[in-house]
BAFI-3210 file (N, C-alpha, C; in Angstrom, 3 decimals, decimal comma, padded with zeros to 6 digits):
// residues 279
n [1|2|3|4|5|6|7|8|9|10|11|12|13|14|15|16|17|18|19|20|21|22|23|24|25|26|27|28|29|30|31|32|33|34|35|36|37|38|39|40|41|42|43|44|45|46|47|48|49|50|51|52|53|54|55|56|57|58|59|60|61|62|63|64|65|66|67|68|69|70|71|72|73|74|75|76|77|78|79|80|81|82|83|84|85|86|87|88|89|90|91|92|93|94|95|96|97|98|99|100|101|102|103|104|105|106|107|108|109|110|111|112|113|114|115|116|117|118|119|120|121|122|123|124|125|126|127|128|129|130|131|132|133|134|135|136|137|138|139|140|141|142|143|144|145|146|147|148|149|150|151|152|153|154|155|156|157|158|159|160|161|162|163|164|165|166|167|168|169|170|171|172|173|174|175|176|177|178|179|180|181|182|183|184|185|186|187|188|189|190|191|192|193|194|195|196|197|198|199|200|201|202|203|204|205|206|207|208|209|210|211|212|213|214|215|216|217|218|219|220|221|222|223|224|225|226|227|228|229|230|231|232|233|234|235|236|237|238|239|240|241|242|243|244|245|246|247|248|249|250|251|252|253|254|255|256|257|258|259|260|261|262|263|264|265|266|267|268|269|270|271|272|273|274|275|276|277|278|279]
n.u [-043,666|-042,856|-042,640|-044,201|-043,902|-045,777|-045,103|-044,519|-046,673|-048,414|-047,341|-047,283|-050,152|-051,130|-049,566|-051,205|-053,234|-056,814|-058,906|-061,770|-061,568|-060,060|-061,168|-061,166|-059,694|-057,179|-055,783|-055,656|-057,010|-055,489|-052,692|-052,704|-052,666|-050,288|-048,761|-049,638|-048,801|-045,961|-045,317|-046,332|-044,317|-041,854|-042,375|-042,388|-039,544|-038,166|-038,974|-038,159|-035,530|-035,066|-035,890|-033,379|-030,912|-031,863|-031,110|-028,337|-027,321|-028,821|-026,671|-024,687|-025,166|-025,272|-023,074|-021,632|-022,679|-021,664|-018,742|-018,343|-019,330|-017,631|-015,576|-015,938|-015,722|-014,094|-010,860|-009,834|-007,155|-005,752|-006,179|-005,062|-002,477|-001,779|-002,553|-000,508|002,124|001,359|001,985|004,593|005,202|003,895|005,825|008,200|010,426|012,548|011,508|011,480|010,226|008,592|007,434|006,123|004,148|002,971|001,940|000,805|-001,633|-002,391|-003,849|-005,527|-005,267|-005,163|-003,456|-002,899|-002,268|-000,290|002,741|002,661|001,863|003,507|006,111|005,445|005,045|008,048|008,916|007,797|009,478|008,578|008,792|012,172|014,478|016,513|018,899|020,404|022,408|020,841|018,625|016,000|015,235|012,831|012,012|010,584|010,066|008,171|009,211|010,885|008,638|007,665|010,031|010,321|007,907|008,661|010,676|009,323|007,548|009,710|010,509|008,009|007,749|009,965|009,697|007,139|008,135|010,201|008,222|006,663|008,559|008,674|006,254|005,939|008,006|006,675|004,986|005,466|007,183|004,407|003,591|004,963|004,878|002,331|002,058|002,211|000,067|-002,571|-006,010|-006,828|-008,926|-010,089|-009,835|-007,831|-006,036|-007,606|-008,372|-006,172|-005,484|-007,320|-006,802|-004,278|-005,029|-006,502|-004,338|-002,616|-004,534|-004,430|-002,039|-001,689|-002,926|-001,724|000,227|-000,649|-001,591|001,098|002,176|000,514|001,406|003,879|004,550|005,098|007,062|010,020|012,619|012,048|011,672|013,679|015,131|014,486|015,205|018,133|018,341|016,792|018,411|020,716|019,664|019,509|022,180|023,182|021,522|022,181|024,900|024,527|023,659|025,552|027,229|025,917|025,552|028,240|028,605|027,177|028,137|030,612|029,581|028,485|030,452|033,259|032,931|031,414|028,665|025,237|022,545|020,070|020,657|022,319|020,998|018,722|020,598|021,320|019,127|017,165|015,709|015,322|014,389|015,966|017,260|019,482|018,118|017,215|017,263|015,075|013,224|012,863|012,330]
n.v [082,888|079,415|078,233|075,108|072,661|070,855|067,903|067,654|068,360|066,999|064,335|065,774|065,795|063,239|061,722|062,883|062,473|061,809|064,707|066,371|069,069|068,223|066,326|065,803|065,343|067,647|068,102|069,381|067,689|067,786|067,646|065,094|063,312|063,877|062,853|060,040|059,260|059,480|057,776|055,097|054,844|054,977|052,546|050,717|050,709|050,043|047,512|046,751|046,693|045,116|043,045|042,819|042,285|040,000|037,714|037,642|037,406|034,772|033,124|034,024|032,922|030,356|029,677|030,402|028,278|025,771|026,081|026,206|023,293|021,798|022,554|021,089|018,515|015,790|014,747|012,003|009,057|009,357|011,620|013,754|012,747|013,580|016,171|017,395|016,618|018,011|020,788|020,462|020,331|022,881|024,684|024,298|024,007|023,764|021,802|022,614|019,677|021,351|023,292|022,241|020,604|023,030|024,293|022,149|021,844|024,540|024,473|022,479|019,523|017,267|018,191|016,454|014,181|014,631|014,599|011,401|011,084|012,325|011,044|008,293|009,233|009,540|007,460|005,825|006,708|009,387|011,895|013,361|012,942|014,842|014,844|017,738|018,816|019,152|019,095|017,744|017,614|018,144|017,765|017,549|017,209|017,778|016,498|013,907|012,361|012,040|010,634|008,782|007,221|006,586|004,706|002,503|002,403|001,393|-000,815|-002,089|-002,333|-004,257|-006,405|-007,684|-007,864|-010,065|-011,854|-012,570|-013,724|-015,957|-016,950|-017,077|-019,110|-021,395|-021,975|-022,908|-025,240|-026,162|-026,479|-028,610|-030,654|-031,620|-032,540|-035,334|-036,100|-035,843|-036,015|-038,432|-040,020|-042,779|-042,975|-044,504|-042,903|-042,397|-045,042|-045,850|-044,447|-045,044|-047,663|-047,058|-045,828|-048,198|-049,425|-048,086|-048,712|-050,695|-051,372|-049,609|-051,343|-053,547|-052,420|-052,130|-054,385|-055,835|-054,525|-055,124|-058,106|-057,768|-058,235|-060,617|-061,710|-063,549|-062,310|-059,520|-060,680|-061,990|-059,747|-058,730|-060,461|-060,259|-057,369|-057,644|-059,227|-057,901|-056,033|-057,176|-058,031|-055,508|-054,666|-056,491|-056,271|-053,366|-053,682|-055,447|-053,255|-052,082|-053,876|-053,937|-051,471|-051,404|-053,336|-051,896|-049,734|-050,977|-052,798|-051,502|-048,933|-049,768|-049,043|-049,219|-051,319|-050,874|-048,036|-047,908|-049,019|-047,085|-044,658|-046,228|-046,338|-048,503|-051,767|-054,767|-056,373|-055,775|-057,459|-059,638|-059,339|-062,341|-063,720|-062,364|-063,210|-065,602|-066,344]
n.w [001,160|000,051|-003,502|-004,497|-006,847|-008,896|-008,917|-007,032|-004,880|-005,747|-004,891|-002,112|-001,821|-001,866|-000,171|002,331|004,756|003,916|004,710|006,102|004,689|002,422|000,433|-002,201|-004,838|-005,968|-008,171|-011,383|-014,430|-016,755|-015,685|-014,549|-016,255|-017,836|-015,839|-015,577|-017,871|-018,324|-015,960|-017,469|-018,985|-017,461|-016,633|-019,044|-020,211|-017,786|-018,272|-020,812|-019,860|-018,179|-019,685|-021,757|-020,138|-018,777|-019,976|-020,191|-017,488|-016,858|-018,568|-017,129|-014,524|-015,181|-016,158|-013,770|-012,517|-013,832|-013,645|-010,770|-010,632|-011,960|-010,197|-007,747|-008,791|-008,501|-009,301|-011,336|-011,155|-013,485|-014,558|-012,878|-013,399|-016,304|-015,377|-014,565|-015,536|-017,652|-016,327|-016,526|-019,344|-019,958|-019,392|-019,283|-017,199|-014,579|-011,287|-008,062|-005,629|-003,779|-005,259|-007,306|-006,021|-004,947|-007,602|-008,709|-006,974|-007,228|-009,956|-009,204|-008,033|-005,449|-002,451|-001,209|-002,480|-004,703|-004,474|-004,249|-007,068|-008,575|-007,658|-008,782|-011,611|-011,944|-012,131|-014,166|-015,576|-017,079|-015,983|-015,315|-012,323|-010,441|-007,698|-006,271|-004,304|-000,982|-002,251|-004,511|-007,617|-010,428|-013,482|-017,084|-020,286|-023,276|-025,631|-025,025|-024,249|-026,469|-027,692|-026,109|-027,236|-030,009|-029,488|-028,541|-030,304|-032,648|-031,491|-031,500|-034,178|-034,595|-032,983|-034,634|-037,478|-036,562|-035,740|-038,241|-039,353|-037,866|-038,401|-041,414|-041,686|-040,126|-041,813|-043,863|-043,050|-042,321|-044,400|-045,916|-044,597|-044,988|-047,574|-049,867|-048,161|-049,013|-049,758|-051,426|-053,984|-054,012|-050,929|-049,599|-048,170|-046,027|-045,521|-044,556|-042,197|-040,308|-039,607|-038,475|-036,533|-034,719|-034,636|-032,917|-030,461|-030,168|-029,216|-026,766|-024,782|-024,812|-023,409|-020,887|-020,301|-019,720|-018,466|-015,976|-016,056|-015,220|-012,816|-012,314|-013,479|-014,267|-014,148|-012,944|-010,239|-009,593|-009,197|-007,304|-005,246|-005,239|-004,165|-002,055|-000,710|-000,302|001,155|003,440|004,300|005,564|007,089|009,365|009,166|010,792|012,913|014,276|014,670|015,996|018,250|019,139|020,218|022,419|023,908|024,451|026,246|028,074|028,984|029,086|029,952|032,144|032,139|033,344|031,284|030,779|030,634|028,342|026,552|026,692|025,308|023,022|021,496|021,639|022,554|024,859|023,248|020,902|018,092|015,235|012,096|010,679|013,077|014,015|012,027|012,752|014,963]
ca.u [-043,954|-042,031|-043,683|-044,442|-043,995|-046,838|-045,083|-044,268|-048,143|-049,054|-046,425|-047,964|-051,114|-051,070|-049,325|-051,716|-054,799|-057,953|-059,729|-063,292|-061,008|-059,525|-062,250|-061,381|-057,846|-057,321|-054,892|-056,368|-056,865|-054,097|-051,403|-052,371|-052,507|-049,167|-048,019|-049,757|-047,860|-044,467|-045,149|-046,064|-043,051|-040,360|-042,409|-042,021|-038,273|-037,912|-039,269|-037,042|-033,985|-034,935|-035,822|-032,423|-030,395|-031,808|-030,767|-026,930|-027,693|-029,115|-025,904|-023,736|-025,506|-024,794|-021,457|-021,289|-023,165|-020,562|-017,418|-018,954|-019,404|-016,140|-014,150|-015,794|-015,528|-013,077|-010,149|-009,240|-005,754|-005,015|-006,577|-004,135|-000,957|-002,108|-002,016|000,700|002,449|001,033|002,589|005,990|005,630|003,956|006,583|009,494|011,224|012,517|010,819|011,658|009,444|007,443|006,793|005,465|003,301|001,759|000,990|-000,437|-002,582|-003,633|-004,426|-006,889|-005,004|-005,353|-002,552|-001,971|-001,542|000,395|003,949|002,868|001,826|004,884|006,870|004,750|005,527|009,093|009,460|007,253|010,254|007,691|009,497|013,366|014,617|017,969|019,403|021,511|022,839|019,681|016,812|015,650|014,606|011,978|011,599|009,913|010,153|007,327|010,315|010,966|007,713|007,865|010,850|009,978|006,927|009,349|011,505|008,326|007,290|010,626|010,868|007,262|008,087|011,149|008,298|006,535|009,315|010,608|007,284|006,246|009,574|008,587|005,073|006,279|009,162|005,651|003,926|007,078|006,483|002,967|002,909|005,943|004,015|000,691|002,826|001,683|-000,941|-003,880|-007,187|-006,790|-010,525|-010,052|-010,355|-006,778|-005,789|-008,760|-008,343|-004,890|-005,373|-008,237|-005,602|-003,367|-006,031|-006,506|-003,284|-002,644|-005,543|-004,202|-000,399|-002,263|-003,938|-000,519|001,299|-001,443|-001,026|002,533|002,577|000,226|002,154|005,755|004,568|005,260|008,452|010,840|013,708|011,588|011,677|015,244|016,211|013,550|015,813|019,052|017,977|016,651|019,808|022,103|019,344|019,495|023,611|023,256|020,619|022,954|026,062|024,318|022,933|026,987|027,867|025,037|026,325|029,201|028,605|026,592|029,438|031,604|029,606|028,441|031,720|033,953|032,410|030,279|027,178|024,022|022,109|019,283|021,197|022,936|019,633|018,257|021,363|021,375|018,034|016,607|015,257|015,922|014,267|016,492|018,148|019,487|016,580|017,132|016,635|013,683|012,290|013,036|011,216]
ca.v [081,454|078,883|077,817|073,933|072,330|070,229|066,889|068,160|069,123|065,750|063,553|066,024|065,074|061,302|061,658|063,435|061,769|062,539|065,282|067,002|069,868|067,749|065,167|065,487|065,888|069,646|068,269|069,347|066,473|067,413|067,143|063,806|062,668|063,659|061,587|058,372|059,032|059,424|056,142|054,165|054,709|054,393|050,591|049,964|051,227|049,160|045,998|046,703|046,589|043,367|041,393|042,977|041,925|038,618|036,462|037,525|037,049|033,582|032,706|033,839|032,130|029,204|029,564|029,794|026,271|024,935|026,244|025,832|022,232|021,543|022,389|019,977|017,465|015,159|013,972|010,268|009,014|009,438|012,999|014,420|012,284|014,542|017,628|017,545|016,705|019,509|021,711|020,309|020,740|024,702|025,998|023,532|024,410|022,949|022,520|021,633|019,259|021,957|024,217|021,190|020,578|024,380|024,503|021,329|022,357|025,881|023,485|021,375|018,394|017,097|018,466|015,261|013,160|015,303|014,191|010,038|010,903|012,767|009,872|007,270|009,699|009,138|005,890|005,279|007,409|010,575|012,695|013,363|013,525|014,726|015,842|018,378|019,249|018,909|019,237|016,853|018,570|017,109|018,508|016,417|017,850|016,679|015,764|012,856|011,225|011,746|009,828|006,951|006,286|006,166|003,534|001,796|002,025|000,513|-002,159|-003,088|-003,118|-005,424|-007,742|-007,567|-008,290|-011,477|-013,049|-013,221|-014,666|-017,347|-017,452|-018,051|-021,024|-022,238|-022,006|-024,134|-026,401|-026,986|-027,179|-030,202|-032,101|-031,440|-033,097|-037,140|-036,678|-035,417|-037,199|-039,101|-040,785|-044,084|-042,977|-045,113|-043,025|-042,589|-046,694|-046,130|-043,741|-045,533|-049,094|-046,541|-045,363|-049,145|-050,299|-047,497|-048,929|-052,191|-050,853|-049,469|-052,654|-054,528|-052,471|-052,099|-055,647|-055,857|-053,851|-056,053|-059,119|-057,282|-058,564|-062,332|-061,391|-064,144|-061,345|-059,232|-061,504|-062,184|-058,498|-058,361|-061,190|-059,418|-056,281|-058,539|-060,080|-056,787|-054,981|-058,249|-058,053|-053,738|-054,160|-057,369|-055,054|-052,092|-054,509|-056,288|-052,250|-051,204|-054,418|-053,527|-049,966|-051,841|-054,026|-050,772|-048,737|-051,672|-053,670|-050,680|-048,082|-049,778|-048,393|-050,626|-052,044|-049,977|-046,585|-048,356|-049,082|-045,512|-044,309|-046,169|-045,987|-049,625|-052,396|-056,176|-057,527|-056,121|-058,880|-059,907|-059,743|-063,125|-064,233|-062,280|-063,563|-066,979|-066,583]
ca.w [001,164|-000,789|-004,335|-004,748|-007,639|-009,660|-008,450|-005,202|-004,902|-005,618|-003,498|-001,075|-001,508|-001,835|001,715|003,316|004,922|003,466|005,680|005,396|003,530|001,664|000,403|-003,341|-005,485|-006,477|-009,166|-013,187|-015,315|-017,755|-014,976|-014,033|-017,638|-017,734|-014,766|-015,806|-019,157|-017,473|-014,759|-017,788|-020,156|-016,989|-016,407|-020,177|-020,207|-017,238|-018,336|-021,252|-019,377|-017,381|-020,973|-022,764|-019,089|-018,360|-020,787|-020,020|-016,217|-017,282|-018,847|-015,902|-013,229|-015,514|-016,538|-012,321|-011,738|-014,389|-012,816|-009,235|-010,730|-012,523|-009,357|-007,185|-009,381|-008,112|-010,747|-011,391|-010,684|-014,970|-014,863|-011,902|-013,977|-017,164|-015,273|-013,423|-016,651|-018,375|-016,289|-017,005|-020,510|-020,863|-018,899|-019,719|-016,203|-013,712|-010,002|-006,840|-004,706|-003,058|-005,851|-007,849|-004,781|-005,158|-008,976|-008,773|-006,004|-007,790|-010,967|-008,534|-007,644|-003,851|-002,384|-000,518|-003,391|-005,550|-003,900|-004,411|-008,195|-009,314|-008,202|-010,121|-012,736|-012,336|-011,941|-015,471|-017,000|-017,594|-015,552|-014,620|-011,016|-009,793|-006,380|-006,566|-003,002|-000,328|-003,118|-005,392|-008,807|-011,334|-015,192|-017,925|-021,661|-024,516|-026,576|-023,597|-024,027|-027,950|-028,223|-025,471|-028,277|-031,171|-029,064|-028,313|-031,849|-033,317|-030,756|-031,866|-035,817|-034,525|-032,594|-035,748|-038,100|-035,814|-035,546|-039,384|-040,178|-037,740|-039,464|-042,529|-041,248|-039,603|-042,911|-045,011|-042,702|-042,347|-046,454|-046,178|-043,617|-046,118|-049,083|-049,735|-047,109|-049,450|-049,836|-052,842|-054,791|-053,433|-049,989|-049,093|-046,900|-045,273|-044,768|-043,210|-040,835|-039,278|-039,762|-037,254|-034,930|-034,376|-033,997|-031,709|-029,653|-029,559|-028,520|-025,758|-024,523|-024,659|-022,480|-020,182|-019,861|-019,898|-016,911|-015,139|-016,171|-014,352|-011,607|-011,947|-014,494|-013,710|-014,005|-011,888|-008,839|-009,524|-008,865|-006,123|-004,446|-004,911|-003,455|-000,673|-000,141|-000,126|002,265|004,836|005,225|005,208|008,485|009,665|009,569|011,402|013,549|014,415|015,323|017,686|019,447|019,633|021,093|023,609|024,878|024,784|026,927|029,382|029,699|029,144|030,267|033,338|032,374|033,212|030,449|030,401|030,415|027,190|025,499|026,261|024,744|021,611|020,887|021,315|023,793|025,347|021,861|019,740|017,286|013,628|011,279|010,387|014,341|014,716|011,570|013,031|016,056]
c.u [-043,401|-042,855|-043,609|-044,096|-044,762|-045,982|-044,426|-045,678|-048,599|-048,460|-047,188|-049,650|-051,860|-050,907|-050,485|-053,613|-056,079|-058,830|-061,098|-062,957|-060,641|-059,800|-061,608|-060,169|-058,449|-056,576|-056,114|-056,158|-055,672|-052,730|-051,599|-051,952|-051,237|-048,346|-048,639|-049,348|-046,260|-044,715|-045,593|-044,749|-041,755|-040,763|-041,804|-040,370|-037,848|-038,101|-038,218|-035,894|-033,933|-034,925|-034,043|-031,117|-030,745|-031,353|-029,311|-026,795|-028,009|-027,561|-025,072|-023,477|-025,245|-023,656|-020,770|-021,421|-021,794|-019,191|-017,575|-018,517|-018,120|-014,960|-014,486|-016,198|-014,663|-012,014|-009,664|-007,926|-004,780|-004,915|-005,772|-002,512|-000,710|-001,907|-001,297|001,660|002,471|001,637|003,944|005,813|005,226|004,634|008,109|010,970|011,090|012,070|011,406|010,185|008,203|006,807|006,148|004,254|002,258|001,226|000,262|-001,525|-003,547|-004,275|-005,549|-006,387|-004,892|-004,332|-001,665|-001,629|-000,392|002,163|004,411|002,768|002,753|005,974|006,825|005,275|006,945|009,811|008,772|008,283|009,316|008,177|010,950|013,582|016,379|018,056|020,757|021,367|021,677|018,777|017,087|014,858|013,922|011,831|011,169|009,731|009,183|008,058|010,569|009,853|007,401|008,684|010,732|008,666|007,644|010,080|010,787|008,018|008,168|010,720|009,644|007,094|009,277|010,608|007,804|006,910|009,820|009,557|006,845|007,295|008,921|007,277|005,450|007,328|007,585|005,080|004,394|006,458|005,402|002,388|003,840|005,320|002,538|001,345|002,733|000,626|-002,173|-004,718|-007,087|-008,847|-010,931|-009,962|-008,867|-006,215|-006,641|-008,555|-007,101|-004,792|-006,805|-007,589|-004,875|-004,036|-006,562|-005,520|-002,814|-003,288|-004,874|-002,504|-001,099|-002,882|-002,665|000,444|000,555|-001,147|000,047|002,395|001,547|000,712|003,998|005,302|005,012|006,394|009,299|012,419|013,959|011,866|012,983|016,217|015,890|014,653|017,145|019,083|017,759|017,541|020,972|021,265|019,613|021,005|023,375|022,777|021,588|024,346|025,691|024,099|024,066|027,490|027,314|025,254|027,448|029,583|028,200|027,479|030,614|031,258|029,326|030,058|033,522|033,759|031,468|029,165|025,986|023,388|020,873|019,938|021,169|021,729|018,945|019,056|021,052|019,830|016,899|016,161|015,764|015,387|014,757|017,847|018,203|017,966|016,211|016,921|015,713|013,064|011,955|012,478|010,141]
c.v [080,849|078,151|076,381|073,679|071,325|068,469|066,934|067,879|068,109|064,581|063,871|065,384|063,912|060,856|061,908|062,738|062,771|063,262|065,876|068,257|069,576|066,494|065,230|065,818|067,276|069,329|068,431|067,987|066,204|067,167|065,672|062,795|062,505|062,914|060,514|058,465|058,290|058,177|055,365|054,199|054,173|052,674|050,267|050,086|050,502|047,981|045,647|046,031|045,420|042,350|041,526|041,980|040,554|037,657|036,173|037,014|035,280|032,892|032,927|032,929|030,575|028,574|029,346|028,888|025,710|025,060|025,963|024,131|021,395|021,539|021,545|019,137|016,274|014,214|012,840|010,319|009,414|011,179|013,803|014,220|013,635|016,126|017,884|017,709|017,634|020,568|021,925|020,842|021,772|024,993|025,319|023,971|023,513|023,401|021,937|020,644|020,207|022,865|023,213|020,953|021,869|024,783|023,414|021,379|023,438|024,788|022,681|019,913|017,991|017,344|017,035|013,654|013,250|014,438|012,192|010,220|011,044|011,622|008,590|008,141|009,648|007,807|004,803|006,247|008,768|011,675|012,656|013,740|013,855|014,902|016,366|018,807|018,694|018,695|017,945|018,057|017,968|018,031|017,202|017,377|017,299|015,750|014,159|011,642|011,438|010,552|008,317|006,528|006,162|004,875|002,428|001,136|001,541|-000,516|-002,920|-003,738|-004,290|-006,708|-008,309|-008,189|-010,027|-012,402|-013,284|-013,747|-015,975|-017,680|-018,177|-019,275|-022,017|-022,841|-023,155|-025,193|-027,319|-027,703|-028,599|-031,208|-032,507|-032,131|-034,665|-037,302|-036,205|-036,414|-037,467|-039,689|-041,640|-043,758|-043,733|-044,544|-042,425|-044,152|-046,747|-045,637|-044,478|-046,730|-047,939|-046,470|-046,802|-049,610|-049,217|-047,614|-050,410|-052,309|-050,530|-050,034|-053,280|-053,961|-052,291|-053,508|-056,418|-055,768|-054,631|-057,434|-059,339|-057,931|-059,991|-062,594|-062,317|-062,624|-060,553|-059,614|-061,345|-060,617|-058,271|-058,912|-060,774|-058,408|-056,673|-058,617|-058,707|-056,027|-055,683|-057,509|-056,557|-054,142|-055,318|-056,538|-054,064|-052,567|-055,110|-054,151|-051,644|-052,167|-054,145|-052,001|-049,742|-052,349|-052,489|-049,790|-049,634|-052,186|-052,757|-049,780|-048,082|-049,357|-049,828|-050,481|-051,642|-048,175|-046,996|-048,118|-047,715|-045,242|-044,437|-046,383|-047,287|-050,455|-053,989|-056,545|-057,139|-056,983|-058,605|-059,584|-061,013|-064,182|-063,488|-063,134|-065,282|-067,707|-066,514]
c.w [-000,109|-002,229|-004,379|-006,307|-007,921|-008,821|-007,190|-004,614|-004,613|-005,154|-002,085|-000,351|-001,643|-000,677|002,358|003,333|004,712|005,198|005,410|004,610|002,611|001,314|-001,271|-003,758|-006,212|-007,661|-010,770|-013,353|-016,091|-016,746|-014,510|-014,852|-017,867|-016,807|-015,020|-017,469|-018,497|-016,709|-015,909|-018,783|-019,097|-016,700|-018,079|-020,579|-019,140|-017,562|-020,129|-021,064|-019,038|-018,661|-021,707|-021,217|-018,860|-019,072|-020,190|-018,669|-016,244|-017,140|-017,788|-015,089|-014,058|-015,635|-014,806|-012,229|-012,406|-013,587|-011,531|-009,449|-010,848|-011,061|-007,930|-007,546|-009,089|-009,462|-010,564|-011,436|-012,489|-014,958|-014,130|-012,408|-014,879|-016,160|-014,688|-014,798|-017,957|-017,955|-016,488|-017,877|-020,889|-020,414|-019,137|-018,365|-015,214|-012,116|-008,825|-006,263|-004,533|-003,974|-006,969|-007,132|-005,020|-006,571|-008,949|-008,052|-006,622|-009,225|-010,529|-008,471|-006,418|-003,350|-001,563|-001,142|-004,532|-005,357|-004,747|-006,439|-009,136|-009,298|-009,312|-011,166|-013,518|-012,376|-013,118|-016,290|-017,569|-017,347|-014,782|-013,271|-010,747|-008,537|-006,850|-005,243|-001,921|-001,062|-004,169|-006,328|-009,805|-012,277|-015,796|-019,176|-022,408|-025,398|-025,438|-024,003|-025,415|-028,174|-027,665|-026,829|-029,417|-030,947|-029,091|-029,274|-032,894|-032,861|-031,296|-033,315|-035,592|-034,178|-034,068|-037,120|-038,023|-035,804|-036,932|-040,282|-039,302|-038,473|-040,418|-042,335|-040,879|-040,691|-043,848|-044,248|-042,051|-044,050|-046,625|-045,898|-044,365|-046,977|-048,812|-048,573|-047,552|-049,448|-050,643|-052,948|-054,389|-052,076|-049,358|-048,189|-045,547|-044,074|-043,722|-042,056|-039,671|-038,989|-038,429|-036,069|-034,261|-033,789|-032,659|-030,619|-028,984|-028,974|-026,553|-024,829|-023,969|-023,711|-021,033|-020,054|-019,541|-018,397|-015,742|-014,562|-015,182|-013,188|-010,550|-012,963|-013,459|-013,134|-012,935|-010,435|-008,803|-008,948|-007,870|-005,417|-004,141|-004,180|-002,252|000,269|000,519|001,050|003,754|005,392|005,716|006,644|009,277|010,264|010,127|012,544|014,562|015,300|016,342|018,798|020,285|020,102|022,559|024,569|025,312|026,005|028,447|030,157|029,801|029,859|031,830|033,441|032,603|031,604|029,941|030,162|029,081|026,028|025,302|025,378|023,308|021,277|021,155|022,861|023,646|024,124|020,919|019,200|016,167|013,376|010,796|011,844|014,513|013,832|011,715|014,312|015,980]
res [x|x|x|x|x|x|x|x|x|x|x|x|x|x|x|x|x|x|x|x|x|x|x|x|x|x|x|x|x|x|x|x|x|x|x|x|x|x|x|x|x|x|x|x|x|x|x|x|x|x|x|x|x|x|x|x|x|x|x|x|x|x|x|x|x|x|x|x|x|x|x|x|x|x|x|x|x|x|x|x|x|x|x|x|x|x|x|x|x|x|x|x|x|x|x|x|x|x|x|x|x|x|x|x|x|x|x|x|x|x|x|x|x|x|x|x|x|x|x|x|x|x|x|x|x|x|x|x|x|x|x|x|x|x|x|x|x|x|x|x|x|x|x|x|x|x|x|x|x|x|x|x|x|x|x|x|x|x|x|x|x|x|x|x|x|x|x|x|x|x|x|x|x|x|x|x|x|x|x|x|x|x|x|x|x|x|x|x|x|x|x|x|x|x|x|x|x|x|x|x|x|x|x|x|x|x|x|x|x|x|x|x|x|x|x|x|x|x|x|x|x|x|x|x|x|x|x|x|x|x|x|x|x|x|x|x|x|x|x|x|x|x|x|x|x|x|x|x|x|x|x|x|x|x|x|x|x|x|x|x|x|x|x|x|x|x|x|x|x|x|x|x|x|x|x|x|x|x|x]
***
């Protein structure tokens, strides 16, 4: 028969349902002592492990939420320019179309805006385009958008430059026009400029009345009457040819007299202006 061993013995008999033989544990005292030694050192050696382990666990599952977080984040139309751009300049190579399309994609840019942004990109001068045969090829260097801010930044010292020369021309002559126009003690020209702001009042009055007065201007009338005169013969003479288009188409032409009048435009009362106004 095969020998047991002490925690064999007692596995065994933990299993085994209590019977009327087996009403009481057969194990000594000192072996049990020794097993509730041993089961508490592997809990304290366990609870060990979990305090030295959790903290780092902590930080994982965090460092997950963040990255979890970060990549559905959605990027603004500046934040997708920037990285697209970025990848021009760490790798300083040139791409086609579609492989522009797939780094910006692994980078996290929508793949279905990628295409419209790169152009914006080239069409603000950020990035170069060629075609060479079927492909179109896009590179963009840092040096590129270094030097557009140096251009930028000379053109604006030239702004800069141009406008405080006109300052100072402004300045000359705001101090000329300042020269004999100080306030003197006596207040004089105090007195004149209110003497102007008067007579300027009363300029204003006079032609305001003026212009009411045009109306009964001998001169006035007189040109009225000329004008008169030259518009009378003008409708007189237009007046002498629609007759005579009338006689042309009736007495030449045989048309009746109403055709005629449809034609030229008019009816049985039209006359001179000086016989209608006489009837």
């Amino acid at each position: 028969r095969p020998k047991t061993s002490g925690a064999q013995q007692q596995h065994k008999n933990l299993n085994t349902k209590p019977t009327q033989q087996h009403r009481q544990p057969s194990h000594p005292p000192q072996f049990l002592s020794q097993f509730r030694f041993i089961q508490r050192s592997l809990e304290t050696r366990l609870k060990r492990e979990i305090h030295f382990i959790h903290p780092k666990t902590k930080n994982l599952r965090k460092n997950k939420r963040t990255i979890m977080a970060g990549a559905s984040k959605r990027m603004s139309a500046e934040e997708k320019r920037q990285t697209i751009l970025a990848i021009y300049h760490k790798s300083k190579e040139v791409y086609t179309e579609k492989e522009i399309i797939s780094l910006a994609s692994k980078a996290g840019v929508n793949v279905n805006t990628i295409a419209d942004i790169n152009q914006n990109l080239v069409d603000d001068n950020l990035v170069d385009k060629d075609k060479i045969g079927g492909s179109n090829y896009f590179w963009s260097f840092p040096a590129k958008k270094d030097r557009q801010n140096q251009l930028a930044h000379e053109e604006t010292l030239k702004v800069i430059e141009r406008l405080q020369s006109q300052i100072a021309d402004a300045q000359a002559k705001l101090a000329d026009a300042k020269r004999g126009r100080e306030d003197d003690e006596s207040g004089e020209r105090a007195k004149k400029m209110a003497r102007r702001a008067e007579l300027k009042a009363a300029k204003k009055a006079a032609e305001e009345e003026l212009e009411k007065l045009k109306e009964n201007d001998p001169q006035a009338i007189a040109d009225l009457e000329a004008e008169l005169k030259f518009v009378k013969e003008a409708a007189n003479r237009w007046t002498d040819n629609i007759f005579g288009c009338q006689d042309y188409l009736v007495k030449k032409r045989g048309m009746p007299k109403k055709e005629a009048f449809k034609i030229l435009g008019i009816n049985g009362d039209f006359d001179y202006p000086e016989d209608k106004v006489g009837k």
